[in-house]
C-alpha positions as semicolon CSV with decimal commas, in nm:
position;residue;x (nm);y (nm);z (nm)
1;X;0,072;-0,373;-2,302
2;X;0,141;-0,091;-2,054
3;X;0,524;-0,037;-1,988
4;X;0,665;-0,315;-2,115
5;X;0,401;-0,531;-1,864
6;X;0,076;-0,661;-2,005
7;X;-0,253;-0,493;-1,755
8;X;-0,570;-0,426;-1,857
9;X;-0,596;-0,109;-2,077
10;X;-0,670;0,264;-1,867
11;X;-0,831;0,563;-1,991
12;X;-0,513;0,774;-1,954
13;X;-0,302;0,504;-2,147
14;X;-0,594;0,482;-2,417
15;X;-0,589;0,891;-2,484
16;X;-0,189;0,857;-2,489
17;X;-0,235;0,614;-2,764
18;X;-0,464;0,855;-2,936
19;X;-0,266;1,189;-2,854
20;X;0,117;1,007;-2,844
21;X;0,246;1,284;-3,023
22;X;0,124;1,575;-2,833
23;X;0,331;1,687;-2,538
24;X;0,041;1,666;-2,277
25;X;-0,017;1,289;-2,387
26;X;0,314;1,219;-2,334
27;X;0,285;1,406;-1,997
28;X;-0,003;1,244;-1,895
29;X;0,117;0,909;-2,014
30;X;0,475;0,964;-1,793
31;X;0,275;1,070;-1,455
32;X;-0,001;0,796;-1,507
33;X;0,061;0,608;-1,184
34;X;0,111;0,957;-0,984
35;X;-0,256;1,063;-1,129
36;X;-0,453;0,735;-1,036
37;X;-0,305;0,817;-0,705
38;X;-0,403;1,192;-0,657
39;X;-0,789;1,068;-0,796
40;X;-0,766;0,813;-0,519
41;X;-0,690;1,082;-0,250
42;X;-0,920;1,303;-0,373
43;X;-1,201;1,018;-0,344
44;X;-1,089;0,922;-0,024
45;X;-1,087;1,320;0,077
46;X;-1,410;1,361;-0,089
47;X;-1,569;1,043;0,087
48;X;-1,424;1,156;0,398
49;X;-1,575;1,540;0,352
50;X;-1,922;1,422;0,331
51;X;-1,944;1,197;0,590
52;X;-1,769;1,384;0,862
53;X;-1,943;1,734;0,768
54;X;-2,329;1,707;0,950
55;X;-2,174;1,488;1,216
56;X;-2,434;1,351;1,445
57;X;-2,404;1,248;1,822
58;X;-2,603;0,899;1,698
59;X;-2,470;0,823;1,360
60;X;-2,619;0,718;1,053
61;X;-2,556;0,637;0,695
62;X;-2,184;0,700;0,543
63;X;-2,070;0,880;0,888
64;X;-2,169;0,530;1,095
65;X;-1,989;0,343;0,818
66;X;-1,671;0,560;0,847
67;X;-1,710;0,573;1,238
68;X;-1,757;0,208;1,219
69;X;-1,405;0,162;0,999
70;X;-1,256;0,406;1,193
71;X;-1,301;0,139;1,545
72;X;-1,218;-0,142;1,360
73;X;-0,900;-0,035;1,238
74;X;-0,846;0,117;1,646
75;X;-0,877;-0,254;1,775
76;X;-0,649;-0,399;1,484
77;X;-0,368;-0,180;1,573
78;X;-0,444;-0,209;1,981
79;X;-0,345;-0,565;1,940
80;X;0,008;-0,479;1,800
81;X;0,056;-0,150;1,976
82;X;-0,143;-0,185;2,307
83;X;-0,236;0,183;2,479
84;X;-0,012;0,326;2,160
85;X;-0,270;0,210;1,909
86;X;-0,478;0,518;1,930
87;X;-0,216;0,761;1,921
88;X;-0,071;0,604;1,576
89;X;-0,396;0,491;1,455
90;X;-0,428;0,860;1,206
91;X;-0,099;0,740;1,036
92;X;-0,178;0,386;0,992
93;X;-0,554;0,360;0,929
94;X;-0,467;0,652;0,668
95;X;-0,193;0,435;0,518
96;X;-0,442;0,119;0,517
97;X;-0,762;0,272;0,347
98;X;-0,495;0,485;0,099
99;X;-0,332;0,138;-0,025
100;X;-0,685;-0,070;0,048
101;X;-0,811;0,204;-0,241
102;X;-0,552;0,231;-0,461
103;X;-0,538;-0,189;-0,427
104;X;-0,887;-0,210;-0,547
105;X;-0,888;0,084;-0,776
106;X;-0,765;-0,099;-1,071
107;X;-1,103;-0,411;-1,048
108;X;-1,315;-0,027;-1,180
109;X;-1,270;-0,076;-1,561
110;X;-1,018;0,130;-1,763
111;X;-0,860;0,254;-1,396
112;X;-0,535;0,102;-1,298
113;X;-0,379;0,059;-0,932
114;X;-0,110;0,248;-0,907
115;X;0,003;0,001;-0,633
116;X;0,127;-0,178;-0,905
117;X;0,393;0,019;-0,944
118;X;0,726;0,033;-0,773
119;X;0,768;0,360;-0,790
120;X;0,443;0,395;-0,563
121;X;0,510;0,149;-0,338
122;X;0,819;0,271;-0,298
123;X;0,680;0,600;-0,212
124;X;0,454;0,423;0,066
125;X;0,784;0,227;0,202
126;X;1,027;0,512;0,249
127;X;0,755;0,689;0,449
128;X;0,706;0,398;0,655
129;X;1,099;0,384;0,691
130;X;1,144;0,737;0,778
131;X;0,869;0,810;0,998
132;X;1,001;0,471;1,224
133;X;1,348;0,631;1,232
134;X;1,253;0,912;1,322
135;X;1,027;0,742;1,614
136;X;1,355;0,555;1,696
137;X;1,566;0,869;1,719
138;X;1,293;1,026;1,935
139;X;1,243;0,768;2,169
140;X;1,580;0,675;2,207
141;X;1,843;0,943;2,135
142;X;2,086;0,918;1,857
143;X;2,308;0,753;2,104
144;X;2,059;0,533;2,257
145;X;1,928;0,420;1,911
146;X;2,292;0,333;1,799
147;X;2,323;0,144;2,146
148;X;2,038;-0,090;2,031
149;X;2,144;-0,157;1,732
150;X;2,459;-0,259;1,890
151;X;2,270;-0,490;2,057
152;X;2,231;-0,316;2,391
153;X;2,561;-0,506;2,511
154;X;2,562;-0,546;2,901
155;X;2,900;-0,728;2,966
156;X;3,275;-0,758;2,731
157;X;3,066;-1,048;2,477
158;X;2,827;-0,863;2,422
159;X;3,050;-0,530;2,352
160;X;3,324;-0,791;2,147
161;X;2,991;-0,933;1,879
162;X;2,917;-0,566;1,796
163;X;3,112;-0,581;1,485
164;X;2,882;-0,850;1,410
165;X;2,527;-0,715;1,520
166;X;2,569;-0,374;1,439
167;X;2,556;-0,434;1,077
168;X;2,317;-0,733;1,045
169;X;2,104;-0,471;1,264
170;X;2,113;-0,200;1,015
171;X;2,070;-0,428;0,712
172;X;1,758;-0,543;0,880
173;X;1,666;-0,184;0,952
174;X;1,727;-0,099;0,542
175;X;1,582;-0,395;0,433
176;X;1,252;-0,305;0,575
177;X;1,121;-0,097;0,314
178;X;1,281;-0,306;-0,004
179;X;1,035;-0,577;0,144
180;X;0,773;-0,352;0,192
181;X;0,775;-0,201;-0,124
182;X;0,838;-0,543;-0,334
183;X;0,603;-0,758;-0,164
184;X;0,333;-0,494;-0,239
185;X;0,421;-0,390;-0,596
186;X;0,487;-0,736;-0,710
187;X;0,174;-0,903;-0,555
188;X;-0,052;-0,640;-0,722
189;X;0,099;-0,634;-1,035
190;X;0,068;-0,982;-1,087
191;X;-0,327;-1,019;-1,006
192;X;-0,348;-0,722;-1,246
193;X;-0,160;-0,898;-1,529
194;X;-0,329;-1,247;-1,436
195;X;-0,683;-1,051;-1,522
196;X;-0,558;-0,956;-1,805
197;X;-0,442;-1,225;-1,943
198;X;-0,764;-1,394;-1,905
199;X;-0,933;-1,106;-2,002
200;X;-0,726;-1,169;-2,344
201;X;-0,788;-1,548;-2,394
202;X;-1,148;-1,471;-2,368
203;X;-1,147;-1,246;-2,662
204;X;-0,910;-1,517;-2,873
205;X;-1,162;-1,784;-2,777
206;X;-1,418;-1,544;-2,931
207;X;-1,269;-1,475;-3,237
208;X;-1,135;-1,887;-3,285
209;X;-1,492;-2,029;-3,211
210;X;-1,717;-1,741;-3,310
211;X;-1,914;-1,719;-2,963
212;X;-2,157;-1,425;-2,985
213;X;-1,974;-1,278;-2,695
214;X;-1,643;-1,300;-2,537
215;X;-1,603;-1,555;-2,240
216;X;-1,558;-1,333;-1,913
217;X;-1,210;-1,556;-1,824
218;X;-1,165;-1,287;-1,539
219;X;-1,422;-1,308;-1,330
220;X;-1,254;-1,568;-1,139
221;X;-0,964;-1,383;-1,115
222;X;-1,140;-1,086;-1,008
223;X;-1,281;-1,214;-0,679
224;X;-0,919;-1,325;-0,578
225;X;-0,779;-0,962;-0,655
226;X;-1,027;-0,840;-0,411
227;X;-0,904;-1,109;-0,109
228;X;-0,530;-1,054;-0,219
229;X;-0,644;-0,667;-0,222
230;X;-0,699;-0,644;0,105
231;X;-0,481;-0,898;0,244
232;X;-0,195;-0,680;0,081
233;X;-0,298;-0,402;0,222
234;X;-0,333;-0,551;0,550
235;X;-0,019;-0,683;0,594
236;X;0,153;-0,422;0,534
237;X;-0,025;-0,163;0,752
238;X;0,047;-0,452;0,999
239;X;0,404;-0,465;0,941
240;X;0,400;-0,080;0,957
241;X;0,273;-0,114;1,311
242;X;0,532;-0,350;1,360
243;X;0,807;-0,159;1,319
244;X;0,645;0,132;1,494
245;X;0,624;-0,105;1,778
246;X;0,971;-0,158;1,806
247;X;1,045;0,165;1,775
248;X;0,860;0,239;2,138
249;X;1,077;0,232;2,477
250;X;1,050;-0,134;2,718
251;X;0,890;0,081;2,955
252;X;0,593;0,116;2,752
């Protein structure tokens, strides 16, 4: 049981249990979710580094993979973003492999995925949040942005339901991120605790009828978390672009 929630066991929460008492277990034990996510980015950096460093005018091998990613995720965004795909696609296809990883990171035994956590997803949200805001403000002026949220009233009803839009506009605009950050953490955390609680029975049903091994209850489980993996991760890169989307003037 790993903070109050039952997951499969991780390395860092199995040397806390060993080292509880000692201040750097109880360090390491505190920042767990922060340090799956920096050995994520390094992996992703590291993955990046080798396959961009010899890079060839006719790919081949992990630089044709990445160049290969790299297109697809240029056409996914094109579809919600038109012209503007490419010039958002570093912030979104970064966001997309980053959660995609971290998603998947916890299947690798005793590793956890950190997306599982609020407190991450969170993180991920609030980025998302300000970095549209600030898109808004951009494109629009302070004034301008307040004048859509108003509603962009053109005659006296559309000035008189201001009281009313306003707000339900800037709830929506809040409310963004609380979605984006639940939907995430909770639909992660619950494949991980589904695994292991299957993970458990199969152990129980070892020990209750004596099989010579325990029955692998997960593996079913484990497929789905790699569909609901991505499809996590994919939706909400897609809401990202979204709101990025909306952010951008008519004219474009």
């Amino acid at each position: 049981m790993v903070g109050q929630v039952y997951e499969a066991p991780n390395f860092i929460y199995l040397i806390y249990q060993k080292f509880q008492d000692t201040a750097w277990g109880a360090f390491l034990n505190r920042w767990e979710n922060l340090i799956f996510s920096l050995i994520v980015a390094c992996v992703i950096a590291l993955v990046f580094y080798f396959g961009t460093r010899k890079k060839k005018l006719i790919p081949s091998g992990l630089q044709n993979t990445l160049e290969y990613i790299a297109e697809l995720l240029q056409k996914l965004f094109g579809e919600t973003l038109g012209t503007q795909g490419e010039k958002y696609l570093p912030f979104l296809g970064t966001l997309f492999i980053y959660i995609l990883t971290m998603n998947l990171w916890g299947l690798i035994p005793f590793m956890k995925s950190p997306t599982s956590n609020l407190s991450i997803t969170a993180s991920f949200a609030l980025c998302v949040f300000a970095y549209v805001q600030y898109l808004n403000i951009r494109n629009m002026g302070v004034f301008g942005f307040l004048y859509h949220l108003a509603g962009s009233p053109k005659n006296a009803i559309g000035w008189l339901i201001v009281p009313l839009i306003l707000p339900l506009e800037i709830l929506t605009q809040l409310s963004r991120p609380v979605t984006l950050a639940l939907r995430l953490c909770g639909n992660m955390m619950g494949e991980h605790i589904l695994i292991a609680v299957f993970a458990l029975m199969g152990i129980i049903w070892l020990e209750t009828f004596a099989f010579p091994l325990a029955i692998p209850l997960q593996i079913p489980i484990v497929f789905l978390a790699l569909l609901t993996g991505f499809m996590q991760a994919l939706v909400f890169t897609i809401l990202s672009s979204v709101y990025i989307f909306l952010s951008i003037p008519e004219k474009h």
